[in-house]
Each structure stands twice: as structure tokens, then as C-alpha cells.
C-alpha positions as CSV (number, residue, x, y, z in Angstrom):
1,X,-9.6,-17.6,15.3
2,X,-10.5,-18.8,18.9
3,X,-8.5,-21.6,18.9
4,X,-5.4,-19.2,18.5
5,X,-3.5,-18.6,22.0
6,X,-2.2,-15.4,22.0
7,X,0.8,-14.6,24.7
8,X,-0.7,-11.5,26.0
9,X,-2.9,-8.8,24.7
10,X,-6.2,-9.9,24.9
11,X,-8.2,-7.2,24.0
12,X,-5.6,-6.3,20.7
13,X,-5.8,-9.0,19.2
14,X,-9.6,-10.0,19.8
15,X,-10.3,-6.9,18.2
16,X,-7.6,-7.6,15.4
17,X,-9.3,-11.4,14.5
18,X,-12.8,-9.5,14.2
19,X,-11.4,-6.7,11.9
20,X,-9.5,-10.2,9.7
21,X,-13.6,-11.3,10.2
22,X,-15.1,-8.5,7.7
23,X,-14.0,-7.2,4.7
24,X,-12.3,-4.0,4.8
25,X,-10.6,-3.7,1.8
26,X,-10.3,0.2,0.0
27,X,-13.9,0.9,-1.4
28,X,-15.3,-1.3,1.0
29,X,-15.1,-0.1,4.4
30,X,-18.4,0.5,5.6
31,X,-18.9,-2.5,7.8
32,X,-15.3,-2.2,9.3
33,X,-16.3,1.6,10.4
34,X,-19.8,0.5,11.7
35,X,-17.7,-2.5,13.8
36,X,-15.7,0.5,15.4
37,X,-18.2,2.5,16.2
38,X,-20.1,0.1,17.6
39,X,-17.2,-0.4,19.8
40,X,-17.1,3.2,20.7
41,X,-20.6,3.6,21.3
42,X,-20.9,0.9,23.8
43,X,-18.2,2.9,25.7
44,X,-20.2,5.9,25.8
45,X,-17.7,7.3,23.9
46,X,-17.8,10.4,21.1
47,X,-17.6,9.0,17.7
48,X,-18.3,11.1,14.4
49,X,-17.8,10.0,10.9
50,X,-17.2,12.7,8.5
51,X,-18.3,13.3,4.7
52,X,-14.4,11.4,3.6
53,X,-15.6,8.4,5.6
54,X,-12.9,9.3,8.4
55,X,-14.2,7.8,12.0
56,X,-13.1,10.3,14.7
57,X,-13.4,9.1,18.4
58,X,-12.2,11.0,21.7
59,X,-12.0,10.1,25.2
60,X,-11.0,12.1,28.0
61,X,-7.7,11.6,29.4
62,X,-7.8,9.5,32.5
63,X,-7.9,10.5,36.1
64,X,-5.0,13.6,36.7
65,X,-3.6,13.6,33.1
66,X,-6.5,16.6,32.1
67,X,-4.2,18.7,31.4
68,X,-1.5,17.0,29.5
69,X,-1.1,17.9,25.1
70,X,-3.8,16.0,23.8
71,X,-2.6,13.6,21.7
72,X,-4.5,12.0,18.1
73,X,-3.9,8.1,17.6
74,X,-4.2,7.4,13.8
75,X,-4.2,4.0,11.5
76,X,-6.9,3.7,8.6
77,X,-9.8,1.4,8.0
78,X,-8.8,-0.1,4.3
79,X,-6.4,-2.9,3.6
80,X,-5.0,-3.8,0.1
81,X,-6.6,-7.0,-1.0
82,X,-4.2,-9.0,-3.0
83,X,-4.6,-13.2,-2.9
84,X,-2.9,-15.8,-4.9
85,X,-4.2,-17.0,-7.9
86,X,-5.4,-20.6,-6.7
87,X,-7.1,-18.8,-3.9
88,X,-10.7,-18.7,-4.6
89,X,-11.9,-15.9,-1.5
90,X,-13.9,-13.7,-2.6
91,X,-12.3,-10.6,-0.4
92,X,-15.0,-7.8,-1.7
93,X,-18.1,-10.7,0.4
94,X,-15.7,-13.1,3.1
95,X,-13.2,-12.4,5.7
96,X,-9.5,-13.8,6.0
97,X,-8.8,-16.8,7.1
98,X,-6.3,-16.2,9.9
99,X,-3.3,-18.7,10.6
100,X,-0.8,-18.5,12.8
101,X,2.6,-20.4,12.6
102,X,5.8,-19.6,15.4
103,X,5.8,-15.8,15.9
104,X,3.8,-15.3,13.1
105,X,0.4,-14.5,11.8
106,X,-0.9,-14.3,8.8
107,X,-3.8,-15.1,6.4
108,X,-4.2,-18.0,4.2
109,X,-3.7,-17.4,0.4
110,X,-4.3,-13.5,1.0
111,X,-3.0,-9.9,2.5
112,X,-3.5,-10.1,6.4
113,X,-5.0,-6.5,6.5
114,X,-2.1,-5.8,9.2
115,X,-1.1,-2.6,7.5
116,X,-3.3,-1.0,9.0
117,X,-5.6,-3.5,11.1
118,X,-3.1,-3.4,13.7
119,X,-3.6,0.4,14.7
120,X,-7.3,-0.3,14.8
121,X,-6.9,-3.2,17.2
122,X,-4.1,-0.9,19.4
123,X,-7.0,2.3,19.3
124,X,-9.7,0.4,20.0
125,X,-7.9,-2.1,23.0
126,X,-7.1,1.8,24.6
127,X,-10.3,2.8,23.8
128,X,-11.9,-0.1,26.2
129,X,-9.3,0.4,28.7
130,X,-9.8,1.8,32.2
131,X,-6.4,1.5,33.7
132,X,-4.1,2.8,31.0
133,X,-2.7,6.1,31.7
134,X,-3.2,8.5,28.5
135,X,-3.3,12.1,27.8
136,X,-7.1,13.2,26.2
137,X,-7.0,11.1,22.9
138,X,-8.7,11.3,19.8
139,X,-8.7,8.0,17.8
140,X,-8.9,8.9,14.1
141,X,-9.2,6.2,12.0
142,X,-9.0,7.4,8.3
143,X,-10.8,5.9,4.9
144,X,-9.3,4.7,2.1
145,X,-5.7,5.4,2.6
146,X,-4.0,2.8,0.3
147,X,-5.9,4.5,-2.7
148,X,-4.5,7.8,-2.0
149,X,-4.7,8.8,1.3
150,X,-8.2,10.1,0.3
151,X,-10.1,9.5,3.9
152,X,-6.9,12.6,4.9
153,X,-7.0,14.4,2.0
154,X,-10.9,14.7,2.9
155,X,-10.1,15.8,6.4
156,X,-11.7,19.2,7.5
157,X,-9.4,21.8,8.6
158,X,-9.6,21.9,12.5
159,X,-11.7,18.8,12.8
160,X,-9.3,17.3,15.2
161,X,-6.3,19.0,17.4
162,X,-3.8,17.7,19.4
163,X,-0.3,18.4,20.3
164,X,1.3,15.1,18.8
165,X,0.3,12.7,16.2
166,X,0.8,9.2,17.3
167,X,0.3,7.7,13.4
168,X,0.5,3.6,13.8
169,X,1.2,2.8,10.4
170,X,4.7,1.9,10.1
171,X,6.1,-1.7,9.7
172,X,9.3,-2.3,11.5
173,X,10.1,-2.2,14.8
174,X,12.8,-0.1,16.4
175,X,12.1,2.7,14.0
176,X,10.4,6.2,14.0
177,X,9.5,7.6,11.2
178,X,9.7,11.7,10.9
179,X,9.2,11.9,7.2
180,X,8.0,10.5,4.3
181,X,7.6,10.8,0.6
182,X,4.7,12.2,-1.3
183,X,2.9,10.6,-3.9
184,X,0.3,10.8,-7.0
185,X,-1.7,8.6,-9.2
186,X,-1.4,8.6,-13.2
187,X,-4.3,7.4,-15.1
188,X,-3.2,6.7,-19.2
189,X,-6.1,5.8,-21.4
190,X,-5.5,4.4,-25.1
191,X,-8.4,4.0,-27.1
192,X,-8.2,1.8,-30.0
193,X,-10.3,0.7,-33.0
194,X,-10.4,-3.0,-33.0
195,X,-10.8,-5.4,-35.9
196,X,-11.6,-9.1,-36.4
197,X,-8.1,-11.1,-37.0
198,X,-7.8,-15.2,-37.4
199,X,-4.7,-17.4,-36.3
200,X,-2.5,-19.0,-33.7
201,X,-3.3,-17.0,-30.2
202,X,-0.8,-17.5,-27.6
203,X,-2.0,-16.6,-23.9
204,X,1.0,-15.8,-22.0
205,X,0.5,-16.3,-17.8
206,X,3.4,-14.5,-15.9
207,X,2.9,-15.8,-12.2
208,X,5.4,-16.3,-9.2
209,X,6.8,-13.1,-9.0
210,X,7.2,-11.4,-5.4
211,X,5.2,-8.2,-5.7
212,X,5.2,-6.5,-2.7
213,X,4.8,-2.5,-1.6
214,X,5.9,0.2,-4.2
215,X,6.8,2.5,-1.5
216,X,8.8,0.4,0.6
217,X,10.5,-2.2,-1.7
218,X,10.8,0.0,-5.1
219,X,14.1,0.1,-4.7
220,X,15.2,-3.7,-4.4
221,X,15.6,-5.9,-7.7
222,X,12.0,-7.5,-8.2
223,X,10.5,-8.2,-11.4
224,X,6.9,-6.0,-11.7
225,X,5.0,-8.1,-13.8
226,X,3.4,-5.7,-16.2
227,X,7.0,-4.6,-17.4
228,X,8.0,-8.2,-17.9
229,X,4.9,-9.1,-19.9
230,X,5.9,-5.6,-22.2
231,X,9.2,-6.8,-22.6
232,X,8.3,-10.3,-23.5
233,X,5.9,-9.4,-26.2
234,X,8.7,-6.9,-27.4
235,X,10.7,-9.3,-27.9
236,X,8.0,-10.9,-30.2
237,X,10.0,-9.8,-34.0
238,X,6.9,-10.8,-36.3
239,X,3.4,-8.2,-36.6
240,X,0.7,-9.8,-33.8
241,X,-2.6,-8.6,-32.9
242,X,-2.9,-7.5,-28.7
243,X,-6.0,-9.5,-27.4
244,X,-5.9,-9.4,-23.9
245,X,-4.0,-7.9,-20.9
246,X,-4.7,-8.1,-17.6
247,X,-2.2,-7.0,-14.9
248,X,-2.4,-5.6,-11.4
249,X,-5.4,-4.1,-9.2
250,X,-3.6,-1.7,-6.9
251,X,-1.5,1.6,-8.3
252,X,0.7,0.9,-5.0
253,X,1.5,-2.7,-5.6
254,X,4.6,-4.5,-7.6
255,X,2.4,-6.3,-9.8
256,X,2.8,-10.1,-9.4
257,X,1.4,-11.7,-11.9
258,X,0.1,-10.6,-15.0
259,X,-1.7,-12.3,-18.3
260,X,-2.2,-11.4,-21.8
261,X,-2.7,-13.1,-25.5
262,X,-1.9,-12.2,-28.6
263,X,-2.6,-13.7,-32.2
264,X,-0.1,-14.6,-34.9
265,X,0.3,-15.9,-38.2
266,X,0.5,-19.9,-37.9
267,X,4.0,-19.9,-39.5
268,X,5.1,-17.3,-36.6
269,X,4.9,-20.1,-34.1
270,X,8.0,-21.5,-34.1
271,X,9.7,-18.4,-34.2
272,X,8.1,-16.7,-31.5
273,X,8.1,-19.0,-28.9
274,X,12.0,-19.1,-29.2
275,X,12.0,-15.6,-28.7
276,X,9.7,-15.9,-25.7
277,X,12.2,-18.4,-24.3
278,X,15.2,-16.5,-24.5
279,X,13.4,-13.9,-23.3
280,X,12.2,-15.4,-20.2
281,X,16.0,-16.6,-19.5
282,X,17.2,-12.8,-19.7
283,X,14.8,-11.7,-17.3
284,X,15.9,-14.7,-14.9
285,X,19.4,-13.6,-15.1
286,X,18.0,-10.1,-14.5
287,X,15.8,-10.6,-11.8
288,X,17.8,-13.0,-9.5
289,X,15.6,-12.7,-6.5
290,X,12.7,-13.9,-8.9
291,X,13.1,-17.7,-7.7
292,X,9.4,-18.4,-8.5
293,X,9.3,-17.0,-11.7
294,X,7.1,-19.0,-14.2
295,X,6.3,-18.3,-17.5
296,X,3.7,-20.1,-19.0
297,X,2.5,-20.4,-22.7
298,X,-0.5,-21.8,-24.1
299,X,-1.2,-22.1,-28.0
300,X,-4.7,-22.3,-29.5
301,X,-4.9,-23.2,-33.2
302,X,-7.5,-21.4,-36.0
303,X,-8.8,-18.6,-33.8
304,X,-10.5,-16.1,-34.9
305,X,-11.7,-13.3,-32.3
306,X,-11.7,-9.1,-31.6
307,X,-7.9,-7.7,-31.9
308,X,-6.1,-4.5,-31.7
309,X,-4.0,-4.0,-35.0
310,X,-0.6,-4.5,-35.6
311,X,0.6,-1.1,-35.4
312,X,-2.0,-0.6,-32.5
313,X,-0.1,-3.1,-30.5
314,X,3.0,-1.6,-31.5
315,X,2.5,1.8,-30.2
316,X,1.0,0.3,-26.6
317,X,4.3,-2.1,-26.9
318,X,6.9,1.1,-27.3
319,X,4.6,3.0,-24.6
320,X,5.2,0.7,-21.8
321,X,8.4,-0.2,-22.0
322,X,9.5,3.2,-22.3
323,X,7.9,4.0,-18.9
324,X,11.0,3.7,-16.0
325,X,9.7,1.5,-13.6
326,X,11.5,1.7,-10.4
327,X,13.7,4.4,-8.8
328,X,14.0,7.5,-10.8
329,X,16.2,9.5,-8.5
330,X,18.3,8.9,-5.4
331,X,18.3,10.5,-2.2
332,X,22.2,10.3,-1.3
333,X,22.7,12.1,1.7
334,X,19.6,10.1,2.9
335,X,20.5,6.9,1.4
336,X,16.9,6.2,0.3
337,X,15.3,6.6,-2.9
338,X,13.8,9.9,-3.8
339,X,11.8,9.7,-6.9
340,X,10.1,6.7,-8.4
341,X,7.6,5.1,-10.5
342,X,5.5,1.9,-10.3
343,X,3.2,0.6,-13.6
344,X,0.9,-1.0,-10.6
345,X,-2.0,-1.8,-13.1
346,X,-2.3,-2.4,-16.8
347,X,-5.9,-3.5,-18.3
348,X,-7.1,-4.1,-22.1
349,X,-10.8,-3.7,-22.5
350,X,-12.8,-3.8,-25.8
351,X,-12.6,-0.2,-26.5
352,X,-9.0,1.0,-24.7
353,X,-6.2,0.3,-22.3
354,X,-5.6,1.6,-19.7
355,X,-2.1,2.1,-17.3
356,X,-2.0,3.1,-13.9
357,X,1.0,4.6,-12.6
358,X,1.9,5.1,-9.0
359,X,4.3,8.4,-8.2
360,X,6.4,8.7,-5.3
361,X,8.7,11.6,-4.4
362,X,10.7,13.1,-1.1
363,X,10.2,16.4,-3.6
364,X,6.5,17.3,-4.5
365,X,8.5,19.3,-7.4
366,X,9.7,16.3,-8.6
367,X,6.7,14.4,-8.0
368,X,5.0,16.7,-10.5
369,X,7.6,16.3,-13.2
370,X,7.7,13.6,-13.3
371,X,4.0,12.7,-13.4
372,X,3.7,15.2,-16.0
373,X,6.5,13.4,-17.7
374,X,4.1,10.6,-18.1
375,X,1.3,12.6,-19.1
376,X,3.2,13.9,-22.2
377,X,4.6,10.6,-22.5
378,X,0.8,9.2,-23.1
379,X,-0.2,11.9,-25.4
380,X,2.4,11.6,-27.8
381,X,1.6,7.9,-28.2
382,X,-1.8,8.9,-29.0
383,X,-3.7,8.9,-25.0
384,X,-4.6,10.6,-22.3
385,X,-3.5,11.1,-19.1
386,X,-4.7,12.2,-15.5
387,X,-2.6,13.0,-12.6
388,X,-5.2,12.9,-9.5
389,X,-4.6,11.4,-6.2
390,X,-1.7,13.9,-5.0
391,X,-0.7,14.1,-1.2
392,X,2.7,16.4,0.0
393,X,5.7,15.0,1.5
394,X,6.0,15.1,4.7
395,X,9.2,17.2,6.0
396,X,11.3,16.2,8.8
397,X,11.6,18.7,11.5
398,X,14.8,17.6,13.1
399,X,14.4,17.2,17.2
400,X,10.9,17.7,17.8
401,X,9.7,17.5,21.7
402,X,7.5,14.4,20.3
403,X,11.2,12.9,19.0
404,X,12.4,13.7,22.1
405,X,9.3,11.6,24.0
406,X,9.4,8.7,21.7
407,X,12.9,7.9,21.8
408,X,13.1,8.6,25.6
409,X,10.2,5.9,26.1
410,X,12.2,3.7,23.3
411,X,15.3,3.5,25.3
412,X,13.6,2.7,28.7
413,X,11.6,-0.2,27.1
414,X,14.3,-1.1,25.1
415,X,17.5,-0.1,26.8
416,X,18.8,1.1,23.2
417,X,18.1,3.5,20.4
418,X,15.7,3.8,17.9
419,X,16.3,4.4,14.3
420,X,14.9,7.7,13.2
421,X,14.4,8.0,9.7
422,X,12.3,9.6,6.8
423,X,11.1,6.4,4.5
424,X,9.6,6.5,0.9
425,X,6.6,4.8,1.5
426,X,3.7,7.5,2.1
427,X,1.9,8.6,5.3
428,X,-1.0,10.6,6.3
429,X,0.9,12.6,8.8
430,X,1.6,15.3,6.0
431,X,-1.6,15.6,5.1
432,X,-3.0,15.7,8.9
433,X,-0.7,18.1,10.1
434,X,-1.2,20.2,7.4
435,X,-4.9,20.7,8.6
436,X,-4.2,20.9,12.3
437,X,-1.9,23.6,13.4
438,X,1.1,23.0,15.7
439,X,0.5,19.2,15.3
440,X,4.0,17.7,15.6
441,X,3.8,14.3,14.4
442,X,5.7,10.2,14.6
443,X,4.8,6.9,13.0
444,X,5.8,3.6,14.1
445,X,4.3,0.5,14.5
446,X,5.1,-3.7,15.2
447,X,6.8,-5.8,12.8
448,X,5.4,-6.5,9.6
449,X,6.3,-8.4,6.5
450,X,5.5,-8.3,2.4
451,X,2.7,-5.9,3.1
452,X,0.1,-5.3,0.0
453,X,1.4,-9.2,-0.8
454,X,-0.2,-12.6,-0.1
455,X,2.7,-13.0,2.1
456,X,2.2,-10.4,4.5
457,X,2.6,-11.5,8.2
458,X,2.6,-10.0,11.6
459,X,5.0,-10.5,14.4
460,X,3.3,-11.5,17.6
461,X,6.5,-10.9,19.8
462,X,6.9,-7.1,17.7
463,X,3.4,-6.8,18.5
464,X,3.7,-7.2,22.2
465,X,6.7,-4.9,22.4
466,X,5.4,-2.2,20.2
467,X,2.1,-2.5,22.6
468,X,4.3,-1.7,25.8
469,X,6.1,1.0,23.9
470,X,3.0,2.6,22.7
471,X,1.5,2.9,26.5
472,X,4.8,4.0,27.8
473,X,4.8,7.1,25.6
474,X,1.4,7.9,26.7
475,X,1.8,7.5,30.0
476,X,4.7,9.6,29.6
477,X,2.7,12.3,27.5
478,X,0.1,12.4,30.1
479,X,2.6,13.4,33.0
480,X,3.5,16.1,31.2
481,X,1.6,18.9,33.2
482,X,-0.7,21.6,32.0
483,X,-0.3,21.1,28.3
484,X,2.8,22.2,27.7
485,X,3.7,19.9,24.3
């Protein structure tokens, strides 16, 4: 990445290429913590890593802002690692190969990690800094977030303090976030006997598809490919045997693609793959936003291999498409979605299946119902099911002094207003501020597109600006005299 010119920022985004430079993906996110504090040590700066994996760094406040509310700067270390399926990276061993086209960067065949690699770079560029004016900071940089917010969840009650929560894990500039949905993780297991069957397998391969966050695109018309690959092999008239299935890696994610095979009676052949057809045309006409959507269909003749039976498959067929993928419930005074669901990952081994179901909700009440809804929904097909994973929703206190400071900054970098909103996507600022007392709490951050996607890319111009905007509230912040939040 040296040959990139960057318009400004030095110090964000040569700390942003060497976070692309090691693998930091959720589960993996050792080296990415040891790089940061590293950086911190070699500032002679307090660093502390806790028994979640949570990095917590603080450095005074600069010269005549002592007294100022202490403020807590927050991203996390984990990125999703999603990549096309002609890329060959292995993202668990090899960093991203970081391009950069117009405004844009992004990372070739992969996710760029800028959700959250961009509130690293921004903590660890202030961090290095001895001109910019700031309040006493403490840089908290939390583990494994996109698998449940676990590094927060983890979080010791009083382990850090502060007045506000500066959280830089938001995605479009211009907009504050004061709120956010909570969420939970459903875990359906199927065990099933297998048995030796012989015929015509088809291997269906449903690619193209845009994927994309469940949080913040649930609610727009995209295909998840799990559901399509159940309703395609519902549509499938004749008894067949499930082989394989393979869809997903991420609760959190649309699913993209997805695969599976089944096996058939020879004479079935014909049939079938005129149902598949038609199929694939009603999900087209469903799914118009789906441009890429390929289906394809191979055939291999005289196979005999390891099967579920036929009413096996039937059962795990009615199971998943009875699940409602999408939005549930809808928010209409906010104008948002308030309860959904997302079948992020489904996965056929030789002994069961498993179904992973991501749960979002602006109402932990309904979060729980409806992941209990699930859980029912599992047993009575003959599974289990776990709910695990479960963070609050964070509420909005309307006109906060920390509102007050960030649209005030907004407005004189901007010279309009901001958008203040509550989003369904979660945040960690619930879960923080419910183990720091008094902590009033914001997110926002640059521009950034088709997060937990192969498509994700980061604004260099947003970047800049949300920079400029991020030093002018604390600068602001740290005139505030004796700590008066």
C-alpha cells in the first residue's frame, strides 16, 4: 500500500493499511491487539488487555484540558471476513490486498475490514499525536464484536469511566446515532440418521447474490441465499435424498451464495430441473435488485453416496422455509424496522444440520419472542435450539449534553445539520454504558459501503471530513472546564 497517495491524514491511514496488513477477522484477533499495543507502548502510554480480549489505552488529556469530562473513544478489533468465491485468500493466514479507485478504497475480492479498522486507525493517529487538543481519553478497542458484541459483553463493570462515549462504528456520514437495536444469536441443531441411496445427484450452486449487513440492509429486497436454496428444493415435487448444504459463515450476514445436492430417481430428471427453472424465474421476478443472480445445476449420473431420507429432507425443507426471513415488525413512528430475523448460516454435516439465526430488535421483549419463537419452531420439527449471544437495545435519551456537542461541532464543520437517528444495526454503546455509570454515549463514523460484503469500500473524502469532525468535538469537549459533562 505505499504506492497509494493519500490527500491528507498521514498517520490514519498508515495505521489503517497495516491493520488491512494482518488478519483480524472475529476469532482471530490476537495479532491485530499485539499491533496496537505495540503502538501504545512505544508512546509510553497505559495499555491493558482484559480476560474478554478488550484492549483499554488512556492518555492524559493535553496541556490545560485536565479537567475537562473524560471522554472513552471506542471501535473494535474484528472484521467480518467474507470474499468471493474465485478469490483464493486465505483471510484466517494473509492480509487484504488494498486498492484504491477515485474516492474509494477497498480490498480486492474481500471485506475491507473498514467496519471497524477505521476507528482503530482514528484512536491510534490521536494516540500518536502531540498537537491535538483532547479531553483525558481512554481508547477502548473491543474483541469480537461482529460475533456478538462479546469483547462488551465481557467488559468489567467500572473498568473504564468517562463522561461521553465517542463509539466510531457507524457508516454514513452526516449522521449520529443515539440508539440502536438489540440482538441475539439462535443456534438449531437437526440430527439425522443417514443412509446409503444411489441415483442422479444434482449439485445446485446459488452465487451472485448481494449479501450485505443484516442489521443495516434487512429491510431492502435482497435475496438471502439460504432461503432461495430452501425454496428451490421445495419446489422439487418428487421424494430426494439431502446430500449437502453449505451456506453462510457469519449469523450477521445476508448470505450470498449458498450450495447443496441432492439425489433423485433417474426418471425425476426431467421433471425436476423444469421445476428448478421456473423456480429460479419466480425468484427473479421477486428479487429484482438480484441482477447477478445465477443459478447453476450440475447432474452426475449413477451415484451412490451418504443421504438424509426422504422424509428427513422433508422435515429440514418445511423447517426453513417456514422461518421469516427479513423484517418481522415495523417501527412506524420511527420509520425503521423493529424486529427481524436473518437465516445467516445453514450447514449439513454427516451427523446433523445446523441453522444459525441472527435476531434483531428496538424491543429486547420482542427480541426474546421472537427467538423463542424459533426455539419452539426447532423442537417441533424434531431439534434443538439455543438462544446465546444476547446484547440490550440501546435507548435514545432525547437531548443529551453529548447531542448537544456533536451537532454543535457538526454544524460549524459542516455549516448544516446532522441526522440524528436510532438505526437497527447493533452497537456496543448499550452494553458499555450499562457498565459505566453516567456515560452518555454517540456513534458516528466516515462513509462506508456493503459492509460484511466483498464490496465494502471506504470513502477517502468522508474519511477526511469525519477526521476534522472528530477533533473538533474534542477540542470542544476539552474546553469544557472542570468536568462539568
Amino acid at each position: 500500500m505505499h504506492h497509494l497517495q493519500f490527500p491528507s491524514l498521514q498517520a490514519v491511514f498508515r495505521h489503517f493499511c497495516a491493520i488491512a496488513a494482518i488478519p483480524h477477522g472475529s476469532g482471530n484477533t490476537a495479532a491485530i491487539r499485539a499491533y496496537c499495543r505495540e503502538t501504545a507502548d512505544s508512546l509510553g502510554l497505559s495499555a491493558k488487555e482484559d480476560a474478554a480480549g478488550n484492549l483499554i489505552i488512556r492518555k492524559p488529556a493535553s496541556k490545560g484540558a485536565e479537567k475537562a469530562p473524560a471522554v472513552i473513544l471506542q471501535g473494535h478489533l474484528d472484521m467480518v471476513c467474507a470474499q468471493l468465491p474465485e478469490c483464493t485468500k486465505d483471510m484466517q493466514t494473509e492480509g487484504l490486498d488494498l486498492r484504491m479507485e477515485g474516492d474509494f478504497l477497498f480490498a480486492e475480492g474481500t471485506t475491507l475490514g473498514g467496519d471497524d479498522g477505521i476507528a482503530i486507525a482514528y484512536a491510534l493517529a490521536i494516540l500518536e499525536s502531540d498537537t491535538i487538543v483532547h479531553p483525558p481519553l481512554t481508547v477502548l478497542l473491543t474483541n469480537d464484536e461482529e460475533i456478538g458484541l462479546l469483547g462488551a459483553g465481557g467488559l468489567a463493570e467500572g473498568e473504564v469511566e468517562g463522561a461521553y462515549l465517542l463509539n466510531l462504528d457507524s457508516e454514513k456520514e452526516g449522521e449520529f446515532i443515539v440508539g440502536c437495536a438489540g440482538g441475539a444469536r439462535v443456534d438449531m441443531t437437526f440430527s439425522f440418521r443417514r443412509e446409503m441411496v444411489s441415483g442422479v445427484r444434482a449439485t445446485l450452486s446459488l452465487t451472485g447474490l448481494s449479501g450485505g449487513h443484516s442489521g443495516t440492509e434487512i429491510h431492502r429486497p435482497l435475496l438471502n441465499a439460504n432461503c432461495g436454496m430452501a425454496k428451490l428444493l421445495s419446489s422439487i415435487a418428487v421424494p430426494m435424498h439431502l446430500c449437502t448444504w453449505q451456506g453462510g459463515t457469519r449469523d450477521n450476514v445476508i448470505t450470498a451464495d449458498a450450495t447443496a445436492s441432492v439425489l433423485l430417481a433417474p426418471q425425476d430428471q426431467a421433471q425436476v430441473m423444469a421445476a428448478l427453472q421456473t423456480c429460479e424465474q419466480s425468484l427473479r421476478q421477486q428479487y429484482p435488485e438480484e441482477t447477478q443472480l445465477h443459478l447453476a445445476i450440475a447432474w452426475e449420473q449413477d451415484v451412490t453416496c451418504s443421504a438424509l431420507t426422504a422424509e428427513s429432507t422433508a422435515v429440514v425443507l418445511e423447517h426453513l422455509c417456514s422461518l421469516p426471513q427479513g423484517v418481522t415488525c415495523w417501527h412506524e413512528t420511527l420509520h425503521m424496522p423493529k424486529t427481524s430475523l436473518n437465516l445467516g448460516i445453514v450447514e449439513l454435516t454427516e451427523t446433523s444440520l445446523l441453522a444459525v439465526c441472527s435476531v434483531r430488535s428496538l424491543s429486547d421483549s420482542e427480541r426474546d419472542a421472537l427467538a423463542e419463537t424459533l426455539c419452539r419452531a426447532a423442537q417441533s420439527h424434531g431439534g434443538t435450539a439455543r438462544c446465546h449471544a444476547a446484547y440490550p437495545a440501546w435507548d435514545y435519551v432525547p437531548d443529551s449534553k453529548l447531542e448537544q456537542i456533536a451537532c454543535n461541532a457538526f454544524t460549524a464543520c459542516y455549516g448544516t445539520k446532522p441526522q440524528v437517528l436510532t438505526i437497527h444495526a447493533g452497537l456496543e454503546c448499550g452494553v458499555i454504558c450499562a457498565k459505566c455509570s453516567g456515560l452518555e454515549a454517540i456513534s458516528f463514523g466516515p462513509d462506508l459501503y456493503d459492509i460484511h460484503s466483498p464490496r465494502e469500500r471506504l470513502s477517502i473524502a468522508s474519511t477526511v471530513r469525519t477526521w476534522k469532525l472528530l477533533l473538533r468535538m474534542l477540542s470542544d469537549i476539552a474546553a469544557i472546564s472542570d468536568g462539568q459533562a
